[in-house]
PLY file of the C-alpha trace (Angstrom):
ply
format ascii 1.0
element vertex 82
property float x
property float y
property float z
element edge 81
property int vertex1
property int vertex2
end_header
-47.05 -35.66 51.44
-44.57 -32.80 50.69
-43.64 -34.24 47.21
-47.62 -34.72 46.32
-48.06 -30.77 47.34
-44.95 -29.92 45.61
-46.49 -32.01 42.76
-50.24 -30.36 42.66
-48.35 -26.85 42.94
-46.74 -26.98 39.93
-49.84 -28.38 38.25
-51.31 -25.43 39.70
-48.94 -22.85 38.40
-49.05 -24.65 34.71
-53.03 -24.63 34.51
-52.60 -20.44 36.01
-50.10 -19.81 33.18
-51.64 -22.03 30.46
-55.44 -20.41 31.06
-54.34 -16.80 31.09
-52.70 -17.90 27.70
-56.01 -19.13 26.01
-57.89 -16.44 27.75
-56.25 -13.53 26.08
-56.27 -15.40 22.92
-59.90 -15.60 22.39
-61.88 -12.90 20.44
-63.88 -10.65 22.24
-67.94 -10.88 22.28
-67.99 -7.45 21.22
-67.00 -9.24 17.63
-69.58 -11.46 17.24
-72.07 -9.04 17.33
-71.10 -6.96 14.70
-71.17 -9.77 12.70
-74.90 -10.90 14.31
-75.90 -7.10 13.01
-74.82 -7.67 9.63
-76.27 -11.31 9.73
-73.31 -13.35 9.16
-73.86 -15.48 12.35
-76.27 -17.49 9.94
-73.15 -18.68 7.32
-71.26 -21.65 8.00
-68.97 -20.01 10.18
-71.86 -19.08 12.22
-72.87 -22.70 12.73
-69.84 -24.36 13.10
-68.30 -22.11 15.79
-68.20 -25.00 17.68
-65.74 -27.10 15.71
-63.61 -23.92 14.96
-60.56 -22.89 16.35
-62.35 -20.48 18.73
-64.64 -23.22 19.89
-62.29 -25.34 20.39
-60.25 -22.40 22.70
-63.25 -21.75 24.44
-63.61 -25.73 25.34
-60.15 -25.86 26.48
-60.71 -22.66 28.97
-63.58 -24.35 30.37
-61.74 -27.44 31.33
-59.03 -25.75 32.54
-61.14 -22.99 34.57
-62.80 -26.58 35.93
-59.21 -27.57 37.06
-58.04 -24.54 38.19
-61.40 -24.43 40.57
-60.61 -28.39 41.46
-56.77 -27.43 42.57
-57.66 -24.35 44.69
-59.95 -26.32 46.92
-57.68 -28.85 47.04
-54.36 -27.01 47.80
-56.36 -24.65 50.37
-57.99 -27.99 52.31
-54.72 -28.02 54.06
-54.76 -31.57 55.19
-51.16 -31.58 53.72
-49.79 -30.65 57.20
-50.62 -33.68 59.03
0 1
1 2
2 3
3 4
4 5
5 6
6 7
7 8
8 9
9 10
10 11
11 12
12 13
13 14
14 15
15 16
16 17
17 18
18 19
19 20
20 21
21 22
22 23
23 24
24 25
25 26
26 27
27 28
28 29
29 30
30 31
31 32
32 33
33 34
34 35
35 36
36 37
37 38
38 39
39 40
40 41
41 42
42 43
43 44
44 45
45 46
46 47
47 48
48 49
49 50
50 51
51 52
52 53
53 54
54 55
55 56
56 57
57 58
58 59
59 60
60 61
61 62
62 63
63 64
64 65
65 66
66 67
67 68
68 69
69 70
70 71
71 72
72 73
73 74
74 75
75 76
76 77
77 78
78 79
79 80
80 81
C-alpha cells in the first residue's frame, strides 16, 4: 500500500504542477470582451473557440481540475494506513 500512495502522490504533484501551467497560460476573460464590444466574437474565431488552441487549454484544465478533485479525496480517505 505504501508504493500505491507513493504512486498517487506523485500523480498528484504532476496534475498540481501541470494545471497551474495551463492555468496561467490561458487569456484572461477580461479579453474577450473587448472583443464582444467591438463585435468580433461573431467572426470565425468567435465560433470556433472551441477547436482553438484556447479551447482546447481550457478542456485540458477541466480534466485536470476533475483529477486533481478525484486525487484529493482519495489521498485524504486515509485508508492507506491499514
Amino acid at each position: 500500500m505504501a508504493t500505491l500512495k507513493t504512486i498517487v502522490t506523485i500523480v498528484y504533484i504532476i496534475i498540481c504542477i501541470v494545471l497551474t501551467i495551463i492555468v496561467l497560460m490561458q487569456e484572461g476573460k477580461n479579453a474577450g470582451l473587448s472583443g464582444a464590444i467591438d463585435g468580433i466574437a461573431d467572426s470565425y474565431w468567435g465560433k470556433n473557440k472551441g477547436r482553438s488552441i484556447e479551447g482546447t487549454l481550457v478542456k485540458i484544465t477541466r480534466l485536470l481540475a476533475a483529477l486533481f478533485i478525484i486525487l484529493s479525496v482519495v489521498l485524504s480517505m486515509g485508508f492507506w494506513n491499514k
